[in-house]
C-alpha positions in Angstrom: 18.1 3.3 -5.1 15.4 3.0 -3.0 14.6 0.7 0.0 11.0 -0.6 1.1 10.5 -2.0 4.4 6.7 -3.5 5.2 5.4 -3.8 8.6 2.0 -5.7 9.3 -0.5 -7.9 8.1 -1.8 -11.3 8.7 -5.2 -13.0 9.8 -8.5 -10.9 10.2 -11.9 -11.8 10.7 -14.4 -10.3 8.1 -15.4 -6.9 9.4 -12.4 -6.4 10.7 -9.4 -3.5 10.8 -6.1 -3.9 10.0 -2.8 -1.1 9.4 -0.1 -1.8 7.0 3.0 0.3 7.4 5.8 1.2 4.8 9.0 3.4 5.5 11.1 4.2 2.7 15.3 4.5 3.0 17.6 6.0 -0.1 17.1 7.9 -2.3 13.6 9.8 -1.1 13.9 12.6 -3.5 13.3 10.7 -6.3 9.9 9.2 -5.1 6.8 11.2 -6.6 4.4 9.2 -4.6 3.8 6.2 -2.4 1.2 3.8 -2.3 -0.2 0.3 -2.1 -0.7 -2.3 -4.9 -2.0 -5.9 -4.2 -2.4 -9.1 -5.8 -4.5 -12.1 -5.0 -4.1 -15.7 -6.4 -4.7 -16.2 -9.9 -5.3 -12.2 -10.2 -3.4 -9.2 -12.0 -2.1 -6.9 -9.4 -4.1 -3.7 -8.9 -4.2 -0.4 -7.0 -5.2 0.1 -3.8 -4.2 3.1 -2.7 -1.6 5.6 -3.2 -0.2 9.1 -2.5 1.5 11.8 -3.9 4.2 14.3 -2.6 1.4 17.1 -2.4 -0.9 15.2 -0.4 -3.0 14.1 -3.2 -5.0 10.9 -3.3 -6.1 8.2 -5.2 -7.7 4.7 -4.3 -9.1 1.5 -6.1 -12.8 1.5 -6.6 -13.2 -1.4 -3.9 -12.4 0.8 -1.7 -15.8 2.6 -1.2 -14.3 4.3 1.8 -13.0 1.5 3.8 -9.1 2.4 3.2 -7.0 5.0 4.4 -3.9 6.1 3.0 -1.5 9.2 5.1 2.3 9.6 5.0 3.9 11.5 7.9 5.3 14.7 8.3 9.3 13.3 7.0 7.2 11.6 3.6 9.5 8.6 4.5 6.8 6.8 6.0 3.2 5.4 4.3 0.5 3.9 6.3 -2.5 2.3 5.3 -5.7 2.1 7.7 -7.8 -0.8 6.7 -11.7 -1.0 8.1 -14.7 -3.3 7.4 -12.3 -6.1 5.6 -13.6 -8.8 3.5 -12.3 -12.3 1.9 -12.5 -10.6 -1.2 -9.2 -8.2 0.5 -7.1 -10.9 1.1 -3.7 -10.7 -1.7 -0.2 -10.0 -1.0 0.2 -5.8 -0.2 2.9 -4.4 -1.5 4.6 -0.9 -0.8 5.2 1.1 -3.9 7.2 3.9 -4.9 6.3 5.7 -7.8 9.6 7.4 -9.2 9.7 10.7 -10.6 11.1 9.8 -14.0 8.3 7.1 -14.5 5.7 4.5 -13.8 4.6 3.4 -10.4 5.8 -0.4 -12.1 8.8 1.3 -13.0 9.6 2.3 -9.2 10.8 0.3 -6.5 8.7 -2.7 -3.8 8.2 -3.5 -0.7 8.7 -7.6 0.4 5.3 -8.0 0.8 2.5 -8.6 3.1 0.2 -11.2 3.3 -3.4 -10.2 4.3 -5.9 -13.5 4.7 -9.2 -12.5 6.2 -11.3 -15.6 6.9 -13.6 -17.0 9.7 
């Protein structure tokens, strides 16, 4: 079993920056990667960014640059450095972790974290 805890999130003005945090608790050996999914009302939940025990990285094409995803030197902990937000970002974040024995949907989740940027 694994155990997701989510730190951060709430109002941001367009433009703005925001950092999500994630720490994981459990069984860590059997996470191949960690990463971020989100949904928004009315929408299917998608990637944002996620990454694997090597250091690799992958991120959702609206990303263009804007999102940052590092784990620290323990791979317990996921961060995810957000810049230049728009409306079009605001969704529920959830923590991810991908196990090693299949999909990321097949892994364990955060509590989420609610992300509203608005004027």
């Amino acid at each position: 079993q694994v155990q997701l805890v989510e730190s951060g999130g709430g109002l941001v003005q367009p433009g703005g920056s925001l950092r999500l945090s994630c720490t994981a608790s459990g069984s860590i050996a059997s996470i191949f990667a960690l990463g971020w999914y989100r949904q928004a009302p009315g929408k299917q939940r998608e990637l944002v960014a996620r990454i694997t025990g090597d250091g690799s990285t992958y991120y959702g094409d609206f990303v263009k640059g804007r999102f940052t995803i590092s784990r620290d030197s323990t791979k317990i902990t996921v961060d995810l450095q957000m810049t230049s937000l728009k409306p079009a970002d605001t969704a529920v974040y959830y923590c991810n972790a991908e196990p090693r024995d299949g999909a990321y949907y097949q892994g364990y989740w955060g509590q989420g974290s609610e992300i509203t940027v608005s004027s």
